[in-house]
TORVO-982158 format. One record per residue: x, z, y of N, C-alpha, C in turn; residue in one letter. Coordinates in steps of 0.2 Angstrom, whole numbers, padded with zeros to 4 digits, m for minus. Layout:
<site <X; Z; Y>; <X; Z; Y>; <X; Z; Y>; A>
...
This chain:
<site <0361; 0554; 0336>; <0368; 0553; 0338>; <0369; 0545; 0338>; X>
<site <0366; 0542; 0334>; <0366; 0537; 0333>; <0362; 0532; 0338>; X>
<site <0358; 0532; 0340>; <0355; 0530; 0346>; <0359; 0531; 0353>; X>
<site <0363; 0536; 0354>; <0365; 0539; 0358>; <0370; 0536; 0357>; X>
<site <0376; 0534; 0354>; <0382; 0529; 0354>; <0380; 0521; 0354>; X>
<site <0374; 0517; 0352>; <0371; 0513; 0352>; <0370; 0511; 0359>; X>
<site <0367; 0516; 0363>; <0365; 0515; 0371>; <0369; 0515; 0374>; X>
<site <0376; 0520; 0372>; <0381; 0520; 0376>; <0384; 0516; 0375>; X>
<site <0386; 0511; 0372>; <0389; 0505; 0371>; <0384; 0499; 0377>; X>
<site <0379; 0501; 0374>; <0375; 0494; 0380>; <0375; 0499; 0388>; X>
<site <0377; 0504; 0387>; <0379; 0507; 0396>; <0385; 0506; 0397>; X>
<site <0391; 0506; 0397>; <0395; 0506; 0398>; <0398; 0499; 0401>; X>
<site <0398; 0493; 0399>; <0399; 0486; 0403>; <0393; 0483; 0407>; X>
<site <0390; 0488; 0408>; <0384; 0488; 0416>; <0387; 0491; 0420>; X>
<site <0390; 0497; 0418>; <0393; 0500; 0424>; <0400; 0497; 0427>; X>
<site <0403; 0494; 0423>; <0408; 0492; 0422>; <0407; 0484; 0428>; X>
<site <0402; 0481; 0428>; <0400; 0476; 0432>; <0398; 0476; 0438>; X>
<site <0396; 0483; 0439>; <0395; 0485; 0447>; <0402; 0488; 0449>; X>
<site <0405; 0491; 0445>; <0414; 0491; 0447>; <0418; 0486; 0449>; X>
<site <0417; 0481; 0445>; <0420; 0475; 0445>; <0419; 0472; 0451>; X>
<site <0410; 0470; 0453>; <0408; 0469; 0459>; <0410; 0470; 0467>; X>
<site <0413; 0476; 0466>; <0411; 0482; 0471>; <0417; 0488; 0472>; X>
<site <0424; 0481; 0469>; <0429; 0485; 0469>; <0432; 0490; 0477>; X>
<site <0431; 0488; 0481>; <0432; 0491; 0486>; <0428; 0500; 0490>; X>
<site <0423; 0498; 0484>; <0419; 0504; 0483>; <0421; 0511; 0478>; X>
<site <0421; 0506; 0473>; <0422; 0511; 0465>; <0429; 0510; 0463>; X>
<site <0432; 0514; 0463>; <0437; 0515; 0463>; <0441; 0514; 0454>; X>
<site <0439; 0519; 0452>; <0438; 0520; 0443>; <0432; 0521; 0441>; X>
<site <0431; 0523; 0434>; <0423; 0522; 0431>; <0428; 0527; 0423>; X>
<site <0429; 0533; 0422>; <0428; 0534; 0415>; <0425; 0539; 0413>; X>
<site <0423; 0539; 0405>; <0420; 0541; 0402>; <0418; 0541; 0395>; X>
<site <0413; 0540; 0392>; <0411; 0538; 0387>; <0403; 0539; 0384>; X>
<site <0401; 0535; 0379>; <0394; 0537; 0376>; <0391; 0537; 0383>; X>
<site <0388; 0541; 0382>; <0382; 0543; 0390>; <0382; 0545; 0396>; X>
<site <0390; 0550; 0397>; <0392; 0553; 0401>; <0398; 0551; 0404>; X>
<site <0396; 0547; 0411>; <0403; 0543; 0415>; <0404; 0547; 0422>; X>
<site <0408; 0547; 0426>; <0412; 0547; 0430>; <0414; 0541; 0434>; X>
<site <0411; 0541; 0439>; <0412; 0534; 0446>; <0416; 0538; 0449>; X>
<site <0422; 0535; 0451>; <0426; 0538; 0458>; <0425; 0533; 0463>; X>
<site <0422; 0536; 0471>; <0422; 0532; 0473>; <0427; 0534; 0480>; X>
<site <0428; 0525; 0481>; <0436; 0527; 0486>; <0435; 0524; 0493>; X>
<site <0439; 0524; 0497>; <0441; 0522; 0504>; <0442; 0516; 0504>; X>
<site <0445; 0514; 0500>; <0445; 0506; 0501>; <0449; 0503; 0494>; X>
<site <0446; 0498; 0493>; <0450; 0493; 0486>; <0457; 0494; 0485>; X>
<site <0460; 0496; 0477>; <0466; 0498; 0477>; <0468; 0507; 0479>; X>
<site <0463; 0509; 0483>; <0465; 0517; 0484>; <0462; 0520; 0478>; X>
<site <0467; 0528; 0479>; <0463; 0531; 0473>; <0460; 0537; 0480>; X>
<site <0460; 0536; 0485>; <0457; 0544; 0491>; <0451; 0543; 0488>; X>
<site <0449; 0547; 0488>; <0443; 0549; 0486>; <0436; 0548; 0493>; X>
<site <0430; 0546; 0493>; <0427; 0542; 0500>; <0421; 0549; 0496>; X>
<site <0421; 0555; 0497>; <0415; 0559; 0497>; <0407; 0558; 0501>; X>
<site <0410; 0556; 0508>; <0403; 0553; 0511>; <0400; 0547; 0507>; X>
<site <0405; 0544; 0507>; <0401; 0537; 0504>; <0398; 0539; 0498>; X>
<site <0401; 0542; 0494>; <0397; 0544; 0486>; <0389; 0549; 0489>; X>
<site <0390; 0552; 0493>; <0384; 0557; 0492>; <0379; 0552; 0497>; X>
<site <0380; 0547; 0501>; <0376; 0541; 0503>; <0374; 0539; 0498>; X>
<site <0377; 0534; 0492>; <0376; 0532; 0489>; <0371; 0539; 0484>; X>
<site <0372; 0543; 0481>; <0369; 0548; 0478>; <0361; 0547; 0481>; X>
<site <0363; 0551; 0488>; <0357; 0549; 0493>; <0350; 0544; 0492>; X>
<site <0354; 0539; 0491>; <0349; 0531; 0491>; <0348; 0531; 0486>; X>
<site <0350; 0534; 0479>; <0348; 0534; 0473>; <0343; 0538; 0471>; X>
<site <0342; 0542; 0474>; <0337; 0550; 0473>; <0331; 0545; 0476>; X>
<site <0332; 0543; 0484>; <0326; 0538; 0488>; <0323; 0533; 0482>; X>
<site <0327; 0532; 0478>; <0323; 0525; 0475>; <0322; 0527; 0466>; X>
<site <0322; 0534; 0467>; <0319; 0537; 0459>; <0324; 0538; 0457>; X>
<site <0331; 0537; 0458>; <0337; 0539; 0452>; <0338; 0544; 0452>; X>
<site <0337; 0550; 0449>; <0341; 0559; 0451>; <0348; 0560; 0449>; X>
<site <0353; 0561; 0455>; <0360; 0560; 0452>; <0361; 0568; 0455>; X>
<site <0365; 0572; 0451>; <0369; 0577; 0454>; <0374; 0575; 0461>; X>
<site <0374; 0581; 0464>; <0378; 0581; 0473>; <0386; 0577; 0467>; X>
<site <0388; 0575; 0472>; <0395; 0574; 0471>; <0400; 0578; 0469>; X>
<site <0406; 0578; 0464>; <0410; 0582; 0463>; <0417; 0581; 0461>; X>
<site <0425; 0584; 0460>; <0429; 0581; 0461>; <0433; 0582; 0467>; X>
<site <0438; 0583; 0467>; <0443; 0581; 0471>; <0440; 0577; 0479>; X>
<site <0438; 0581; 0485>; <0436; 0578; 0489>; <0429; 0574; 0489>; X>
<site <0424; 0577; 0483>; <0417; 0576; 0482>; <0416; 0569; 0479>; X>
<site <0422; 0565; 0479>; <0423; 0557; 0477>; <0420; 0555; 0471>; X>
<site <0419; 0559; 0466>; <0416; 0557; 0459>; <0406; 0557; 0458>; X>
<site <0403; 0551; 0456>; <0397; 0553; 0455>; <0397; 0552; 0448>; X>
<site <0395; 0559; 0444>; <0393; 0561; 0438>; <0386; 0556; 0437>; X>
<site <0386; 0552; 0431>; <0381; 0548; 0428>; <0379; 0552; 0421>; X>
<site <0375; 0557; 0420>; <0373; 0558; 0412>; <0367; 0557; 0410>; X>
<site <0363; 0550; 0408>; <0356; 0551; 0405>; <0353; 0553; 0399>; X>
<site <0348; 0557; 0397>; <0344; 0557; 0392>; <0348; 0555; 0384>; X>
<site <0350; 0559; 0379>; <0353; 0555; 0378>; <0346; 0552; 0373>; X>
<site <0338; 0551; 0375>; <0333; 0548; 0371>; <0334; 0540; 0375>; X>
<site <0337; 0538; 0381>; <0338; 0534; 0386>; <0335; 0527; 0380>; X>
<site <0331; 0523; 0384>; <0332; 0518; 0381>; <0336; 0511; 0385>; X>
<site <0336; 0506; 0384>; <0341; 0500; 0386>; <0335; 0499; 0394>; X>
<site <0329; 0499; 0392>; <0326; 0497; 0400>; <0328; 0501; 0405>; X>
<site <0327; 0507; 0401>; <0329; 0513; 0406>; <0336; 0510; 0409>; X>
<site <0338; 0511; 0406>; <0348; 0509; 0407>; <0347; 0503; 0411>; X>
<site <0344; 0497; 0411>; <0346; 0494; 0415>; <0345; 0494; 0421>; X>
<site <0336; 0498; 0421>; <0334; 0501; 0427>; <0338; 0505; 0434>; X>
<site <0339; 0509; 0429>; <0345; 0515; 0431>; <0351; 0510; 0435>; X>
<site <0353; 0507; 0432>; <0360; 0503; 0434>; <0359; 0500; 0440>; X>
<site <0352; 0494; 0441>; <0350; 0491; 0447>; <0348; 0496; 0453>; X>
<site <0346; 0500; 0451>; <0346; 0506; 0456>; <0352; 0508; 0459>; X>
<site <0358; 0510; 0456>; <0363; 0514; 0456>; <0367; 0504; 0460>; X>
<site <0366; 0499; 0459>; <0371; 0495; 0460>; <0367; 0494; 0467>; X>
<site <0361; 0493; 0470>; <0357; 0493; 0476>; <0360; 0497; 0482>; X>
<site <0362; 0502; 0476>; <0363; 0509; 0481>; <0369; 0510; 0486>; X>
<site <0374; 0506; 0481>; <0381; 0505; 0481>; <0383; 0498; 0486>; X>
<site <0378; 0495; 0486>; <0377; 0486; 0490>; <0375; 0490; 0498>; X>
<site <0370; 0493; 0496>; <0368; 0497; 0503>; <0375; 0501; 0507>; X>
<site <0380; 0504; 0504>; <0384; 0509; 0506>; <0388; 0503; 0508>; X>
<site <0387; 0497; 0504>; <0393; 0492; 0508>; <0389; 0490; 0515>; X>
<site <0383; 0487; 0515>; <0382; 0483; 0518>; <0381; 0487; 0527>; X>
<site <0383; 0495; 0525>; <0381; 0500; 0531>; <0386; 0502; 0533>; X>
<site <0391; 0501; 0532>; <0398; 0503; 0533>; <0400; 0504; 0539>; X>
Protein backbone atom coordinates (compact mmCIF):
# COMPACT_ATOMS: atom_id res chain seq x y z
CA UNK A 1 0.00 0.00 0.00
CA UNK A 2 2.58 1.83 0.76
CA UNK A 3 4.55 1.69 -2.36
CA UNK A 4 1.38 2.00 -4.10
CA UNK A 5 0.51 5.82 -2.73
CA UNK A 6 4.27 6.54 -3.12
CA UNK A 7 4.18 5.79 -6.97
CA UNK A 8 1.06 7.42 -7.28
CA UNK A 9 2.22 10.56 -6.03
CA UNK A 10 5.09 10.55 -8.65
CA UNK A 11 2.13 9.52 -11.25
CA UNK A 12 -0.04 11.89 -11.09
CA UNK A 13 1.94 15.37 -12.10
CA UNK A 14 3.22 13.25 -15.33
CA UNK A 15 -0.01 12.91 -16.36
CA UNK A 16 -1.01 16.02 -15.30
CA UNK A 17 1.80 17.60 -17.77
CA UNK A 18 0.81 15.97 -20.79
CA UNK A 19 -2.73 17.52 -19.93
CA UNK A 20 -1.37 20.75 -19.37
CA UNK A 21 0.58 20.28 -22.76
CA UNK A 22 -2.09 19.04 -24.80
CA UNK A 23 -4.92 20.88 -23.61
CA UNK A 24 -6.87 20.94 -26.71
CA UNK A 25 -6.70 17.07 -26.42
CA UNK A 26 -7.32 16.11 -22.79
CA UNK A 27 -9.93 17.62 -21.72
CA UNK A 28 -9.78 16.44 -17.58
CA UNK A 29 -7.52 13.96 -15.88
CA UNK A 30 -9.33 12.48 -12.51
CA UNK A 31 -8.59 10.10 -10.13
CA UNK A 32 -6.19 8.92 -7.84
CA UNK A 33 -3.20 6.78 -6.48
CA UNK A 34 -2.84 4.42 -9.58
CA UNK A 35 -6.17 4.67 -11.17
CA UNK A 36 -6.85 7.89 -13.47
CA UNK A 37 -9.26 8.70 -15.96
CA UNK A 38 -8.23 10.94 -19.28
CA UNK A 39 -11.24 12.62 -20.79
CA UNK A 40 -10.52 13.29 -24.09
CA UNK A 41 -12.32 16.07 -26.08
CA UNK A 42 -13.19 17.92 -29.28
CA UNK A 43 -11.43 20.84 -28.86
CA UNK A 44 -9.70 22.92 -25.78
CA UNK A 45 -12.37 24.21 -23.21
CA UNK A 46 -15.04 21.47 -24.46
CA UNK A 47 -16.16 18.84 -22.28
CA UNK A 48 -17.89 16.59 -25.79
CA UNK A 49 -16.33 13.81 -25.35
CA UNK A 50 -13.74 13.01 -28.87
CA UNK A 51 -14.17 8.93 -28.60
CA UNK A 52 -12.30 8.38 -32.08
CA UNK A 53 -9.57 10.28 -31.03
CA UNK A 54 -9.29 8.42 -27.62
CA UNK A 55 -9.48 4.87 -29.16
CA UNK A 56 -6.43 6.35 -31.82
CA UNK A 57 -4.69 7.32 -29.36
CA UNK A 58 -5.51 3.81 -27.23
CA UNK A 59 -4.49 2.37 -30.59
CA UNK A 60 -0.84 3.83 -30.90
CA UNK A 61 -0.40 2.95 -27.35
CA UNK A 62 -0.97 -0.81 -27.65
CA UNK A 63 1.65 -0.26 -31.23
CA UNK A 64 4.38 1.02 -28.94
CA UNK A 65 3.97 -1.63 -25.99
CA UNK A 66 1.31 0.25 -23.81
CA UNK A 67 -1.79 -2.15 -23.11
CA UNK A 68 -4.65 0.22 -22.36
CA UNK A 69 -8.34 -0.97 -22.25
CA UNK A 70 -10.90 0.18 -25.35
CA UNK A 71 -12.40 3.41 -24.24
CA UNK A 72 -15.15 4.03 -22.03
CA UNK A 73 -17.64 6.63 -20.86
CA UNK A 74 -20.04 8.84 -22.13
CA UNK A 75 -19.32 8.73 -25.93
CA UNK A 76 -16.24 6.32 -25.43
CA UNK A 77 -14.14 9.79 -24.47
CA UNK A 78 -12.49 8.45 -21.31
CA UNK A 79 -9.09 6.48 -21.37
CA UNK A 80 -8.87 4.34 -18.17
CA UNK A 81 -4.96 4.43 -17.03
CA UNK A 82 -4.61 1.56 -14.01
CA UNK A 83 -0.92 0.20 -13.63
CA UNK A 84 0.38 -2.65 -11.59
CA UNK A 85 0.04 -1.49 -8.31
CA UNK A 86 4.16 -3.27 -7.98
CA UNK A 87 4.72 -0.36 -10.89
CA UNK A 88 7.91 1.24 -10.42
CA UNK A 89 8.89 5.12 -11.23
CA UNK A 90 10.83 3.98 -14.57
CA UNK A 91 8.04 2.11 -15.56
CA UNK A 92 5.82 5.14 -14.88
CA UNK A 93 7.83 7.32 -16.69
CA UNK A 94 8.09 4.88 -19.45
CA UNK A 95 4.35 4.42 -19.52
CA UNK A 96 3.75 8.40 -19.70
CA UNK A 97 6.25 8.99 -22.87
CA UNK A 98 4.39 6.48 -24.57
CA UNK A 99 0.97 7.55 -23.66
CA UNK A 100 2.18 11.49 -24.27
CA UNK A 101 3.72 10.29 -28.05
CA UNK A 102 0.48 8.82 -28.60
CA UNK A 103 -1.41 11.91 -27.77
CA UNK A 104 1.32 14.34 -29.90
CA UNK A 105 0.56 11.66 -32.80
CA UNK A 106 -3.46 12.08 -32.59
CA UNK A 107 -2.49 15.94 -32.62
CA UNK A 108 -0.11 16.04 -35.17
CA UNK A 109 -2.87 13.61 -37.62
CA UNK A 110 -5.73 15.54 -37.26
Amino acid sequence: VDHARAVGEYFKPRLMAVMEKYPQVIGHLEGRGLMYGIYVVKAKGSKEPDGKRAARIIRNCVQKGLLLPEPLGRGGGMIKIAPPLVITQEAIDESVAVFEEAVAESVANQ
